[in-house]
N, C-alpha and C positions, 0 to 999 in steps of 0.2 A: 233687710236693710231698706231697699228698695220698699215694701209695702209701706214700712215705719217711715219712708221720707214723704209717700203721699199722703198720707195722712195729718202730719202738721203742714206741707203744703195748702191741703186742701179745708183744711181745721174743721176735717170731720169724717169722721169713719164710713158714711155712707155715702157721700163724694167718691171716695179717696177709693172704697169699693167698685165701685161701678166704673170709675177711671181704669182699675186694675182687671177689670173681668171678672170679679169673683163675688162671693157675696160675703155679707158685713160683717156673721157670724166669723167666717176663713181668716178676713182681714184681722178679728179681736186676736182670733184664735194665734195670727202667725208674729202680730204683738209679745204676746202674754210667751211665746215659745223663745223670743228673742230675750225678753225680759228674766228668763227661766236660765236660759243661756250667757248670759252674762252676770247673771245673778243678783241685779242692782232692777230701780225699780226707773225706766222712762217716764211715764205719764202719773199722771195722779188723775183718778175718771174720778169724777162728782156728777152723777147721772147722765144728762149728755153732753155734758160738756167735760172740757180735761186741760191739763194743763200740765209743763213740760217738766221734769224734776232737773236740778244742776245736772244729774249726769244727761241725761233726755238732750239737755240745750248741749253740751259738749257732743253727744252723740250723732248729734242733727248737723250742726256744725261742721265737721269732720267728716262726718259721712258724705253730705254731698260732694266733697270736694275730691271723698276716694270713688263714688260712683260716676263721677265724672271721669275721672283715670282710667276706670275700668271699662268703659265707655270706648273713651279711645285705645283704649288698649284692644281691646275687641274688633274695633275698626281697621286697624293698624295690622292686625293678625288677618281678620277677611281680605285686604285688599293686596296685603303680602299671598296669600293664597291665592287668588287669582291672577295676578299680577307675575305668575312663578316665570312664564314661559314671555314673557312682554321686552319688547326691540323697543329700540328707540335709533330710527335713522334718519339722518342729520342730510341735508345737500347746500353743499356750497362753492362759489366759483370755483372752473377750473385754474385760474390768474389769482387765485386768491393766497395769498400768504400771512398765516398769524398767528404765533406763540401763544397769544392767547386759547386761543380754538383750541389746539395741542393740551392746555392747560386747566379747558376745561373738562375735555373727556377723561384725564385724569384725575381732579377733583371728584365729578360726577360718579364715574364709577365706583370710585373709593367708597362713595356714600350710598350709592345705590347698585349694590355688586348684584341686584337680582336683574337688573336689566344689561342686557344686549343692545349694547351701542356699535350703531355702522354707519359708515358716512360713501357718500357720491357725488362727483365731484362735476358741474356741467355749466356749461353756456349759461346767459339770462334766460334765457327761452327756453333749454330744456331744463334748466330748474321750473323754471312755472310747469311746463307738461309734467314733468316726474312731481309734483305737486296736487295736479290735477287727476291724475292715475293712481294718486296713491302707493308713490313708490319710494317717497320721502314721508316722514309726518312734520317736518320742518325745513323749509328752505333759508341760508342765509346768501342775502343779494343786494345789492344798490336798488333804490328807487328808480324805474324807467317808466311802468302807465301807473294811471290811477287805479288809486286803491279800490277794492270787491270788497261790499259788504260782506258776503262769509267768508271773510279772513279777517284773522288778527292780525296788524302791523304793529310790531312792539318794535321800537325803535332802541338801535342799538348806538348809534355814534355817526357821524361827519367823518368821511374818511378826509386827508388829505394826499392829493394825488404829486407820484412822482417819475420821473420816465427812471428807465436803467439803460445805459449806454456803453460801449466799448471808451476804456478811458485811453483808447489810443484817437477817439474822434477829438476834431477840434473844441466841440460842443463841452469836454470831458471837465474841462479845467473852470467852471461857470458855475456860479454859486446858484444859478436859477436859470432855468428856458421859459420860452413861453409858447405858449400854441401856436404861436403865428410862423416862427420861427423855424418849425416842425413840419410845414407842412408840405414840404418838397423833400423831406426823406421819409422811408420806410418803415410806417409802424408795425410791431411785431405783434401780432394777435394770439393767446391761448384759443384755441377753438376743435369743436370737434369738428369733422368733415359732414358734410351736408349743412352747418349751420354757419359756415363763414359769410352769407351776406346780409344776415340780421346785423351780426357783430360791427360786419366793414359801416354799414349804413348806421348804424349807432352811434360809432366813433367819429364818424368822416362828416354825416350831420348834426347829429347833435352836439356833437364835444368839435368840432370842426378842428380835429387833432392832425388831422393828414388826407393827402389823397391816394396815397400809396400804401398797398397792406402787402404784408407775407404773413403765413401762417404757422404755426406750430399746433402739436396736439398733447402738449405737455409744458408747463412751467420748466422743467430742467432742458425737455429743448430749445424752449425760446432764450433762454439764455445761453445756453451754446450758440446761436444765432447772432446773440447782442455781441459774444466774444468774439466772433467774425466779424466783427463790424459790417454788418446786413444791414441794420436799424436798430432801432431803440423799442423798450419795451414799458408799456405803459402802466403802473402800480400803483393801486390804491393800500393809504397806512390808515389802518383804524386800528391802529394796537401796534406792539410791538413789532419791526420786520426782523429778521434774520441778520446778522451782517451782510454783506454783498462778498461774494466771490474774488479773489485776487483776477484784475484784469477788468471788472465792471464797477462802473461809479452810479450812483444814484442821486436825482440834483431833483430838488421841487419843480412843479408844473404851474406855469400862470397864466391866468389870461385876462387881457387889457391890464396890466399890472396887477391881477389880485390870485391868491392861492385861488386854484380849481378843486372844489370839492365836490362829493356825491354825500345823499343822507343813506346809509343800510340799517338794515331792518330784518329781525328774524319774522318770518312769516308763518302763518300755520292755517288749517280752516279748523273752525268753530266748532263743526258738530261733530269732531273729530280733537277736540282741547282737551287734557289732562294735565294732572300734575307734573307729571315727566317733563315733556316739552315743557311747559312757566318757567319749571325748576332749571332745567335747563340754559335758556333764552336770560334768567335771571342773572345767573350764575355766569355766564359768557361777559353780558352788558356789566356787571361787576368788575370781572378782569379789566375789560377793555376801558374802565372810568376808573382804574385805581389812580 
């Protein structure tokens, strides 16, 4: 099939040979054994030249389009074989909460049962290091420096920021706080230890959230903290959140009157991009923009 499609491709048998590697005689020869084989006649030869019979033009027709199937079929089977033993690990905040996320490692897997999906859960900073080391192949994060050329930033969504508070605080019953407002009680940081004053310095200058931190090293202990009424615990929504706990209220974050938002981004480096991760990162930014 393949010889017979280079051949009116190339509208000439000794093209069509030399394209194939073989010589012109081989190419007649694997014509006339096809023709033999089906029993109906492709070509009409009038010395050097030829021309296609109705079944020839059905044959030609049709053919390319199963040699292209079998094409990828073939491809689809190598990459599956190599592919056999292939992770795909995911890092993203440890404050991070999203139904989505959840939603998509089980989509993903569903469809792609040969890979090994694991996720790691860290600071903005030790997401970049576990990035840099090669300990993630994808980090999901809020924008903080400027973008590296050898990374992809596919942008996922705008989160909108919210604090979580003890709804025994006065603050509890407020349709809205604002950062200014904040800034004389204790904000609750997820953080691992050694890296609480990236975070505090984050927070306290850039987001000018507070001058007071305490720490936790887990999402479920900063909010046993929030249910102590300690302080408040700062959330970003790029998806759906969870309910809140009986006992904690969640109230939007503002500043100078306006929602406080961050742009996130699934990140990845370049020379190190496959299909997995897109497929992935695609598939997330989906959920989270239904």
């Amino acid at each position: 099939m393949k010889y017979f499609m280079t051949v009116i491709d190339c509208n000439s048998f000794t093209e069509a040979a030399e394209q194939c590697f073989i010589s012109q005689s081989a190419i007649s020869q694997q014509i006339k054994s096809l023709e033999k084989e089906l029993g109906v006649e492709l070509l009409v030869r009038e010395n050097r030249q030829f021309t296609l019979t109705p079944a020839g033009e059905y044959f030609y027709r049709h053919g390319k389009v199963l040699l292209d199937e079998i094409e990828d079929f073939k491809e689809e089977t190598i990459r599956r074989g190599k592919d056999r033993e292939l992770s795909l690990t995911i890092g993203y905040p440890k404050n991070f909460s999203s139904l989505e996320l959840h939603q998509t490692i089980v989509e993903f897997t569903n469809i792609y049962p040969e890979v090994n999906v694991s996720i790691m859960s860290g600071t903005h900073e030790e997401l970049f290091e576990y990035l840099l080391n090669q300990q993630v192949d994808m980090k999901i994060s809020e924008q903080r420096r400027t973008f590296h050329d050898d990374y992809y930033n596919f942008e996922l969504k705008y989160s909108d920021c919210f604090i979580e508070i003890s709804s025994k605080h006065p603050l509890a019953h407020k349709k809205e706080v604002s950062v200014e407002g904040l800034r004389n009680m204790s904000c609750i940081l997820v953080v691992s230890k050694g890296k609480e004053d990236s975070e505090r310095e984050f927070y306290e200058k850039s987001l000018g959230i507070s001058h007071r931190f305490l720490y936790a090293e887990s999402l479920d202990q900063a909010r046993l903290m929030v249910l102590s009424n300690r302080g408040f615990l700062p959330i970003d929504q790029i998806g759906q959140l969870p309910e809140t706990i009986s006992g904690i209220k969640r109230i939007p974050l503002k500043r100078n009157g306006q929602s406080l938002q961050r742009n996130y981004f699934a990140c990845w480096h370049k020379e190190r991009a496959n299909y997995y991760i897109e497929e992935f990162a695609q598939m997330f930014r989906n959920l989270l923009n239904k």
